[in-house]
FIMARKE-556601 format. One record per residue (C-alpha): residue number from 1; x, y, z. Coordinates in steps of 0.001 Angstrom, whole numbers. Example, Ala and Ser with C-alpha at 12.3 -4.5 7.8 and 13.67 -1.06 7.14 Angstrom:
2
[1, [12300, -4500, 7800]]
[2, [13670, -1060, 7140]]
***
This chain:
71
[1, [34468, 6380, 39238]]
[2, [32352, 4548, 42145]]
[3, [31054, 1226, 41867]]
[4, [27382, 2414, 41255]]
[5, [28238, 4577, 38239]]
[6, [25954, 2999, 35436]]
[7, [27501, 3187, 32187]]
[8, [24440, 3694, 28874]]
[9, [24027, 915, 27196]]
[10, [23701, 2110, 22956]]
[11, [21293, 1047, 20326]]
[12, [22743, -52, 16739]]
[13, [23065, 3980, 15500]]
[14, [25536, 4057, 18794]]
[15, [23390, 6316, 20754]]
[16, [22753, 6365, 24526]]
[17, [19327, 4459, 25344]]
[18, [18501, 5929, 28443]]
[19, [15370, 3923, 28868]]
[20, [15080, -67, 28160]]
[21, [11673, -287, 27152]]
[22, [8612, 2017, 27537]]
[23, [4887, 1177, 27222]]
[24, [2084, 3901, 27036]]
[25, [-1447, 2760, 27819]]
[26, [-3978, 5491, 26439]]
[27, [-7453, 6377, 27970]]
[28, [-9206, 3697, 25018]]
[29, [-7431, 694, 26693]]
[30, [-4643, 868, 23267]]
[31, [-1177, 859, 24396]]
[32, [2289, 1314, 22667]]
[33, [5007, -431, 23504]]
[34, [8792, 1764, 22629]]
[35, [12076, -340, 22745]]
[36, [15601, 1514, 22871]]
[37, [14377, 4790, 23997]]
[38, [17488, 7392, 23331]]
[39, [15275, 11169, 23519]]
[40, [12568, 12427, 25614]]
[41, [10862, 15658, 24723]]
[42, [8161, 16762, 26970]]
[43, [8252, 20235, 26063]]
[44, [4901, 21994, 24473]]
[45, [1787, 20312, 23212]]
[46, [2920, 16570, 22405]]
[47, [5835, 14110, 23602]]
[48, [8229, 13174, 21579]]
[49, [10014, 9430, 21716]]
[50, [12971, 8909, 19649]]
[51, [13451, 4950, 19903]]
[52, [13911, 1651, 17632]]
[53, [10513, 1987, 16540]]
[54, [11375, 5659, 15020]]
[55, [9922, 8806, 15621]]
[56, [7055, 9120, 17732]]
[57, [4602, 11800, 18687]]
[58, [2403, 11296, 21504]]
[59, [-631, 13404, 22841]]
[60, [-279, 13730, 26080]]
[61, [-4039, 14349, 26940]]
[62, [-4308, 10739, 26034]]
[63, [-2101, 9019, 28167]]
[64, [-3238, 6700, 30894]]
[65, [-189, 5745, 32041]]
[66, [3665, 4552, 31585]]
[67, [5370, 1658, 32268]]
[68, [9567, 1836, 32584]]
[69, [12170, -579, 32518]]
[70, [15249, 893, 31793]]
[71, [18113, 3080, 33484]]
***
């Protein structure tokens, strides 16, 4: 293993977060801020979060723009 390998850190249900924090800013000036994100889904109409907050469905003609912090 190299020195550079990162290792996941884990929310409280012991899955992988693979991103930190996330914050969507839609086209209304709104924004929605996602903590612990564990699963991305950009497949077909909507994104899909899976994250502290829950669940999360996202329309992605709406989006402005994304903010990461996170591995």
């Amino acid at each position: 293993m190299s020195k550079n390998t990162i290792t996941p850190q884990q929310n409280e249900a012991g899955e992988a977060v693979i991103e930190q924090k996330r914050k969507i800013v839609f086209d209304n000036g709104d924004h929605l801020n996602l903590r612990n994100v564990t699963k991305i889904n950009h497949m077909g109409t909507w994104l899909r979060f899976w994250s502290d907050e829950g669940f999360i469905l996202v329309n992605p003609k709406r989006v402005l723009y994304y903010i990461i912090d996170g591995q």
